[in-house]
N, CA, C and O of each residue as an XYZ file, in Angstrom:
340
protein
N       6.130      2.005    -16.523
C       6.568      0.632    -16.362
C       6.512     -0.037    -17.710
O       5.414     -0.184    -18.247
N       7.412     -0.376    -18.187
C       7.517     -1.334    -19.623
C       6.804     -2.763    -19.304
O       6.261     -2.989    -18.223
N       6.867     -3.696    -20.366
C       5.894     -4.507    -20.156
C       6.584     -5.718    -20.086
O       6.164     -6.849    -20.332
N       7.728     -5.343    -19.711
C       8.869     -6.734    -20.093
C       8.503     -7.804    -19.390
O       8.252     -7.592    -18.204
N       8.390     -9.011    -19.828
C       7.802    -10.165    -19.300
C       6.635    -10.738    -19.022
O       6.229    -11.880    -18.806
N       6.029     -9.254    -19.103
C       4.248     -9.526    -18.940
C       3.439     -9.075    -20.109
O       3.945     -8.277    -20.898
N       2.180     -9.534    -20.296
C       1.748     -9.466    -21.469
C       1.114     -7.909    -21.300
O       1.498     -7.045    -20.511
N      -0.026     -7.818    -22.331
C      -0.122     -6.005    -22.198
C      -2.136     -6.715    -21.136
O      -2.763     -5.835    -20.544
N      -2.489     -7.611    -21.132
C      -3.671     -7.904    -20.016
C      -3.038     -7.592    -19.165
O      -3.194     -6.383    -18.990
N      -2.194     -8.110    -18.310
C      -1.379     -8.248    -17.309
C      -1.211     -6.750    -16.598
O      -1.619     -6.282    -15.534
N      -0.178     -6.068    -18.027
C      -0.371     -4.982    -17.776
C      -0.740     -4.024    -17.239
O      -0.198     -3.249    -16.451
N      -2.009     -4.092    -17.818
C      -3.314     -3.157    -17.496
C      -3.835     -3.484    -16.315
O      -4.338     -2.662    -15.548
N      -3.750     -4.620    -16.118
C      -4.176     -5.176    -14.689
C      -3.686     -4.125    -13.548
O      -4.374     -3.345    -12.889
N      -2.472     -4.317    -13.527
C      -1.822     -3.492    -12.435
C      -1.611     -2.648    -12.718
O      -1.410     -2.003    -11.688
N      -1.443     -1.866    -13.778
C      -1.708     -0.082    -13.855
C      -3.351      0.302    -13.293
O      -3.750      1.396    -12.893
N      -4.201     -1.115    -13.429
C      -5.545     -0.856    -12.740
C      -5.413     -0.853    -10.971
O      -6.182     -0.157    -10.308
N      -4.764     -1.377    -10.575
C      -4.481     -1.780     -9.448
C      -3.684     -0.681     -8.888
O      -4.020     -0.174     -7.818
N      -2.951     -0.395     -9.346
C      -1.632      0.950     -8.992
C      -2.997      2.180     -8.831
O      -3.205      2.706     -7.738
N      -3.936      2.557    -10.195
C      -4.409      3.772     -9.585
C      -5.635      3.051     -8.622
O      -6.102      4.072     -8.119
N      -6.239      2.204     -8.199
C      -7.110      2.326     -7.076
C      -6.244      2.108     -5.603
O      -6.941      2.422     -4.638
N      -4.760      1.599     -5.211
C      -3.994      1.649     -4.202
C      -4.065      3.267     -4.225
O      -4.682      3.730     -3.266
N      -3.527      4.249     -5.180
C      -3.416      5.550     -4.977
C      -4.261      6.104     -5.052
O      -3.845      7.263     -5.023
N      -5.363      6.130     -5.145
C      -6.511      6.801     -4.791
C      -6.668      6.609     -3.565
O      -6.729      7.652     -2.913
N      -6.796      5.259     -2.746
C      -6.819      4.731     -1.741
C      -6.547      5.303     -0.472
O      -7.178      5.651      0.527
N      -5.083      5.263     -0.979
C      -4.008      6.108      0.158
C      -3.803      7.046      0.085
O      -3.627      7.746     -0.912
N      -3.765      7.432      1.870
C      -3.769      8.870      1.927
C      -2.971      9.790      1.202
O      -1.845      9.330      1.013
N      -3.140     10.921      0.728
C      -2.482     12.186     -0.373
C      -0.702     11.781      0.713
O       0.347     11.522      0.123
N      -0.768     11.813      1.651
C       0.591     12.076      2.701
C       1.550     10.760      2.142
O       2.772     10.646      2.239
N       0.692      9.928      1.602
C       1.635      8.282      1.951
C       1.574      7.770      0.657
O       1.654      6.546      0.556
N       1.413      8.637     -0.660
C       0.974      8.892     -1.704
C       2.282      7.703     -2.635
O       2.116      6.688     -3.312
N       3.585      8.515     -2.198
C       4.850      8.128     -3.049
C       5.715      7.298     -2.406
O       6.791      6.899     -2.851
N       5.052      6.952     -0.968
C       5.411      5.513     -0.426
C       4.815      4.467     -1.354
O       5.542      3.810     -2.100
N       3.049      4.253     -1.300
C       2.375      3.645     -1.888
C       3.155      3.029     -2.971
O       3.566      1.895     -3.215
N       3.242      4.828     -3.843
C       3.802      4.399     -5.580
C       5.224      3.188     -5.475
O       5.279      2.161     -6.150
N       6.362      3.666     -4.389
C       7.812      2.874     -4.726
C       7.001      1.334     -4.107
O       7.612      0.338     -4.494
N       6.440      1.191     -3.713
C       6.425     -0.434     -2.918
C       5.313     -0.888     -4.285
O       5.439     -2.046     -4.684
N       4.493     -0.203     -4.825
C       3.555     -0.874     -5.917
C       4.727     -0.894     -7.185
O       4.454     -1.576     -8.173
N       5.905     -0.213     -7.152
C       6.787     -0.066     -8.192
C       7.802     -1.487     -8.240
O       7.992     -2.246     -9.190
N       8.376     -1.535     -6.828
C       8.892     -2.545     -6.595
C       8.525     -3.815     -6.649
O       9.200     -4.804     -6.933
N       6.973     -3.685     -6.242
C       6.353     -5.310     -6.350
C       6.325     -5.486     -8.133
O       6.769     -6.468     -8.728
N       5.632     -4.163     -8.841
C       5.865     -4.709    -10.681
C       7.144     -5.140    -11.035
O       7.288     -5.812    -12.056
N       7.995     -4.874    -10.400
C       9.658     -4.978    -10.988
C       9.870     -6.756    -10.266
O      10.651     -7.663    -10.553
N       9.023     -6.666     -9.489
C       9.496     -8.174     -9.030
C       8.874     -9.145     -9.887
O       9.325    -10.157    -10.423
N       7.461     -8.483     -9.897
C       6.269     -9.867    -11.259
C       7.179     -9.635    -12.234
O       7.260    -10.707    -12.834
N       7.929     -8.834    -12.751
C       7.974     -8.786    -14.237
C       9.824     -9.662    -14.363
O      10.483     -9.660    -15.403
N      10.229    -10.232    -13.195
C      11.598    -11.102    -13.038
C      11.073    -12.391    -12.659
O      11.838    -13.307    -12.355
N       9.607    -12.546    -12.658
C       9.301    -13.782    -12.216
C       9.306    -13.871    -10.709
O       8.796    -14.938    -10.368
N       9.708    -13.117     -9.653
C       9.895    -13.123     -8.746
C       9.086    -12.670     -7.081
O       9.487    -12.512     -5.927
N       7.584    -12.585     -7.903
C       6.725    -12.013     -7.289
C       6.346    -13.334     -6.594
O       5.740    -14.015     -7.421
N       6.460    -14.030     -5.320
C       6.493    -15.203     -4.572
C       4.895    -14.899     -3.831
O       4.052    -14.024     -4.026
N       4.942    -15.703     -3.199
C       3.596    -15.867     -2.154
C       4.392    -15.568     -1.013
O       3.755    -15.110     -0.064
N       5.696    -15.717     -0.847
C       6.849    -15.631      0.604
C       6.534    -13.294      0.233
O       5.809    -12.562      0.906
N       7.055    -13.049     -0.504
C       7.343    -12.022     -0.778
C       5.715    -10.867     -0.632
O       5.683     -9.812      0.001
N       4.444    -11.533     -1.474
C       3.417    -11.034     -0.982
C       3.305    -11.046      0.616
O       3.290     -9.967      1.209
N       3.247    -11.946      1.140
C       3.276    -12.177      2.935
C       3.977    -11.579      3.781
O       3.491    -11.072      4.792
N       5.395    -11.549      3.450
C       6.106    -10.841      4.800
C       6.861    -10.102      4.244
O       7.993    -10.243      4.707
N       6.803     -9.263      3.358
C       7.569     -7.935      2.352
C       6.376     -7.283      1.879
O       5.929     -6.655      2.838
N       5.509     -7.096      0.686
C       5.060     -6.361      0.050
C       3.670     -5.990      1.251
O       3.522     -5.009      1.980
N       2.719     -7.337      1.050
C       2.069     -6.661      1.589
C       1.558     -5.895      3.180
O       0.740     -4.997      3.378
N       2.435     -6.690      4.167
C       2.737     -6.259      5.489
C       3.091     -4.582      5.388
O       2.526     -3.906      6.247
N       3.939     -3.873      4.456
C       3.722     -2.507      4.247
C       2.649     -1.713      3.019
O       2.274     -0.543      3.096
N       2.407     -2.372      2.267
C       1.210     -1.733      2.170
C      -0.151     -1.381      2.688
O      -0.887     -0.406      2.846
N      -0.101     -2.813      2.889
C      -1.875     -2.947      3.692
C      -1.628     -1.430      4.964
O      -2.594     -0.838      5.445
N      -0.430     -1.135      5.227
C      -0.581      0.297      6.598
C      -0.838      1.589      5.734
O      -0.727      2.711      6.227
N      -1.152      1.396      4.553
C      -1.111      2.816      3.979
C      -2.905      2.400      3.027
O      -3.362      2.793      1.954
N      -3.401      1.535      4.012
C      -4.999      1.250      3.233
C      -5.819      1.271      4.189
O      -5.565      0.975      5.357
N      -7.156      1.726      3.616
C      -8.270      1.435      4.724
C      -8.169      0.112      5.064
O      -7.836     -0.827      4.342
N      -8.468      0.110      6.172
C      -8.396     -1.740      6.903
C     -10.062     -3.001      5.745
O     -10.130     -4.184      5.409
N     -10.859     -1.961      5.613
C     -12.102     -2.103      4.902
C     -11.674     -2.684      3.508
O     -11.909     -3.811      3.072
N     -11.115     -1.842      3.018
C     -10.167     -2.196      1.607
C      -9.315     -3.719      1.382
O      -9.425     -4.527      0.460
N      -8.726     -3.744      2.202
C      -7.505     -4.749      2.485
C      -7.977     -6.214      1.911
O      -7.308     -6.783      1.048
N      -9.077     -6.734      2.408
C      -9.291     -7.828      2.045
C      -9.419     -8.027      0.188
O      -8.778     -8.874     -0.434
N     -10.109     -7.322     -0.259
C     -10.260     -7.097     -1.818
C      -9.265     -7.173     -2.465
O      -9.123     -7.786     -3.524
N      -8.016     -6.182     -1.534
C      -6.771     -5.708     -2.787
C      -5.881     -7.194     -2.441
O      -5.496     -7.914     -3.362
N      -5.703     -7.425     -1.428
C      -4.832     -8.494     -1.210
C      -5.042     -9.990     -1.953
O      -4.367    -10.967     -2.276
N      -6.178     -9.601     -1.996
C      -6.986    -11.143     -3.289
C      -6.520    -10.647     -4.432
O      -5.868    -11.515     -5.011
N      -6.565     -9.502     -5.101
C      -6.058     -9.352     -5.807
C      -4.374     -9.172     -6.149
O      -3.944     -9.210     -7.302
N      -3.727     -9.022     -5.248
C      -2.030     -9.045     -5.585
C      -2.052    -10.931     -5.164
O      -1.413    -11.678     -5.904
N      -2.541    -11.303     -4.401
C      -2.726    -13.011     -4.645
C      -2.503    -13.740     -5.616
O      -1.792    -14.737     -5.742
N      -3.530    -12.872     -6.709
C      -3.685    -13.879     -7.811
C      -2.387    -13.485     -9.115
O      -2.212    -13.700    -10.314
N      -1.704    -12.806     -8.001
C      -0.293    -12.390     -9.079
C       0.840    -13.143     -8.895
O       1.713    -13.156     -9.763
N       0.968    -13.948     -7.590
C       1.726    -14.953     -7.228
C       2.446    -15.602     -8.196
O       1.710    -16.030     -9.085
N       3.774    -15.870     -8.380
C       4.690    -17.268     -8.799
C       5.136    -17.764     -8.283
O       5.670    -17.458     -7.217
N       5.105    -19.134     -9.018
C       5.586    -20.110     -8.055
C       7.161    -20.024     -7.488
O       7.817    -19.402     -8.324
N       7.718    -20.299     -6.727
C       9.005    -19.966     -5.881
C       9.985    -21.326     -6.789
O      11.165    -21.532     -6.505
């Protein structure tokens, strides 16, 4: 993922985030995980990563490929990635 639009903190943030989702999820649901964590960077990095888009797109299919235990943590964290609409 290039860094277009985001700084290199930012960055790292979610390459931090990308490998604990894939560790996370099961080996089977592995390269689902990866395209929807791919798609959500391609959206932060157009400005387009919404609070509409966390809610009823990104994370409604991820959170099914996470421990239910997990969920609350990661979702605070793609939260605080929000722009404004």
């Amino acid at each position: 993922m290039g860094a277009t639009g985001m700084n290199q903190q930012v960055t790292s943030e979610l390459q931090a985030l990308r490998r604990t989702v894939l560790t996370l999820a099961p080996k089977a649901e592995a390269a689902q995980a990866n395209a929807l964590l791919t798609l959500g960077f391609r959206k932060l990095a157009q400005g387009d990563f919404s609070k509409d888009y966390l809610e009823f797109s990104f994370w409604p299919q991820l959170a099914l490929l996470l421990p239910e235990k997990e969920q609350p943590k990661l979702k605070a964290a793609f939260a605080k990635l929000e722009q404004p609409q």
